[in-house]
ZADRENDO-941861 format. One record per residue (C-alpha): residue in one letter; z, y, x. Coordinates in pm, whole numbers, plus 50000, padded with zeros to 5 digits. Layout:
 r     Z     Y     X
 a     Z     Y     X
...
END
This chain:
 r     Z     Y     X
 x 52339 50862 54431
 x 52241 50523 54233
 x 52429 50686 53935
 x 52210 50994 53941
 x 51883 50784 54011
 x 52009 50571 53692
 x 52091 50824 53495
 x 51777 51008 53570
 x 51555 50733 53487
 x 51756 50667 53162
 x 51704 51060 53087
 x 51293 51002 53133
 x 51265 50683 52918
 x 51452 50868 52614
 x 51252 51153 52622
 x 50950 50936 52672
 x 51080 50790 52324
 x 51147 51081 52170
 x 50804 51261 52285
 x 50634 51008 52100
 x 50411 51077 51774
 x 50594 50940 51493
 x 50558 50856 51134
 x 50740 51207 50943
 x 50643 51136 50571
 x 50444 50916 50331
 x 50378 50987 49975
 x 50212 50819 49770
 x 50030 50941 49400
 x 50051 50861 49162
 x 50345 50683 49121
 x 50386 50507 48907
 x 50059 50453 48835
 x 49883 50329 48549
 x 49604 50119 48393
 x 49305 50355 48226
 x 49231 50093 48005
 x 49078 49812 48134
 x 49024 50009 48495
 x 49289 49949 48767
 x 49480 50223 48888
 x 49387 50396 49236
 x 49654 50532 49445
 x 49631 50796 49729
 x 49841 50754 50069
 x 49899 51069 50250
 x 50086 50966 50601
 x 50184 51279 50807
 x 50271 51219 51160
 x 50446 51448 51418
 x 50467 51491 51760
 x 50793 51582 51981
 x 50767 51870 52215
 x 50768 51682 52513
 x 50450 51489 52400
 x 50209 51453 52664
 x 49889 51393 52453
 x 49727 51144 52300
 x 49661 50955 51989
 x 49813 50686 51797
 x 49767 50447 51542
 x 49952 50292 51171
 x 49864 50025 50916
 x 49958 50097 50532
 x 49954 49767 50389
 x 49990 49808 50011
 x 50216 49498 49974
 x 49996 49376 49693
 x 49825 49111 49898
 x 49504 49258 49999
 x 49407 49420 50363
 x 49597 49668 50508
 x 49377 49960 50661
 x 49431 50164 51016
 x 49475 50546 51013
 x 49413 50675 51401
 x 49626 51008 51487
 x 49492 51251 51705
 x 49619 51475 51931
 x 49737 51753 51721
 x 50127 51880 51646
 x 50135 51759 51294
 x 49877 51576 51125
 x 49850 51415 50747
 x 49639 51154 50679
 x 49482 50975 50367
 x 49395 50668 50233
 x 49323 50495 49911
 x 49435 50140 49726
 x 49346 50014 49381
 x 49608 49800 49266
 x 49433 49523 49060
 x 49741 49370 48860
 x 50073 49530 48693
 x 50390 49482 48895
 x 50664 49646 49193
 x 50498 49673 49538
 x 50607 49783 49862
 x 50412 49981 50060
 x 50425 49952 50452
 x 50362 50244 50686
 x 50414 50121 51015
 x 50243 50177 51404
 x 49995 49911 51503
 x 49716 49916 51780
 x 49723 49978 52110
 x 49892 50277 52059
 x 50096 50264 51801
 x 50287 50559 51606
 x 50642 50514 51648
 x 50859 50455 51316
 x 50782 50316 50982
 x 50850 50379 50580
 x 50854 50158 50338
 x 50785 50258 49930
 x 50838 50103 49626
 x 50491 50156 49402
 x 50475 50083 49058
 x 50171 49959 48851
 x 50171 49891 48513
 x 49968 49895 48165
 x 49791 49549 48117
 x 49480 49578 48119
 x 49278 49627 47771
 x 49024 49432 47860
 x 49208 49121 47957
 x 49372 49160 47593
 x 49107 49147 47423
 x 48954 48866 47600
 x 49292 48682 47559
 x 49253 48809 47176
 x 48883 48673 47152
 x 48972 48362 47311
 x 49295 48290 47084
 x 49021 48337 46756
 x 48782 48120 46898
 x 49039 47841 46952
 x 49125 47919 46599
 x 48759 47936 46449
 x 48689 47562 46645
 x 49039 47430 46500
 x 48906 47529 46136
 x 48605 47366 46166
 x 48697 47089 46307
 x 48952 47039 46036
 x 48663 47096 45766
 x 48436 46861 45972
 x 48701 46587 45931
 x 48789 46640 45595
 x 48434 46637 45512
 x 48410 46324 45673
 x 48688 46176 45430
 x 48522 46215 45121
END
């Protein structure tokens, strides 16, 4: 009999697990993504979760933390069989990046995903300011060395 009530209860927390809305996909585009210029690249973040048949209802909840140092954002789930969400990240600086998809809340999705995102293209406008800066060093070097050779005679 304790066999049956323990294998019974194990039976009810599995499906319990298993009934739970969980994180199916995440796809994220473009990637890689690209500087337009001297404008930062902005990404999209579909995450699609699922429910199991056995799921008795309610919502749940994930944070997609870009990996790129700023604040990860909360997408809330519903109640429906399948459901895709979206957010949106600009990626301010060139470099690798793993995105997090994972449940967080009070009711948290189960699962997570983890992507690599790309970002690259330097900015144009930093090179040029780099570029401006590099003559101006030069311009105050020249005239400095005129200054002092004037000085001399």
């Amino acid at each position: 009999m304790r066999y049956l009530l323990g294998l019974l209860a194990t039976a009810f927390i599995a499906s319990a697990a298993c009934a739970a809305p969980r994180i199916d996909n995440v796809v994220v585009k473009p990637n890689p993504a690209k500087f337009a210029g001297s404008t930062p690249p902005e990404v999209e973040v579909a995450v699609t979760v699922v429910r199991g048949k056995f799921d008795s209802g309610g919502g749940c909840e994930v944070s997609v933390d870009p990996g790129d140092g700023s604040r990860a954002r909360t997408l809330e789930f519903g109640t429906q069989e399948k459901v895709t969400r979206t957010t949106r990240f600009t990626y301010k600086q060139n470099g690798s990046f793993k995105l997090r998809v994972q449940g967080r809340g009070k009711t948290p999705c189960a699962g997570e995903r983890e992507i690599a995102v790309a970002v690259s293209g330097a900015p144009e406008a930093k090179k040029a300011a780099e570029k401006k800066k590099a003559e101006k060093k030069k311009a105050e070097k020249k005239k400095a060395a005129t200054k002092k050779s004037e000085t001399k005679q």
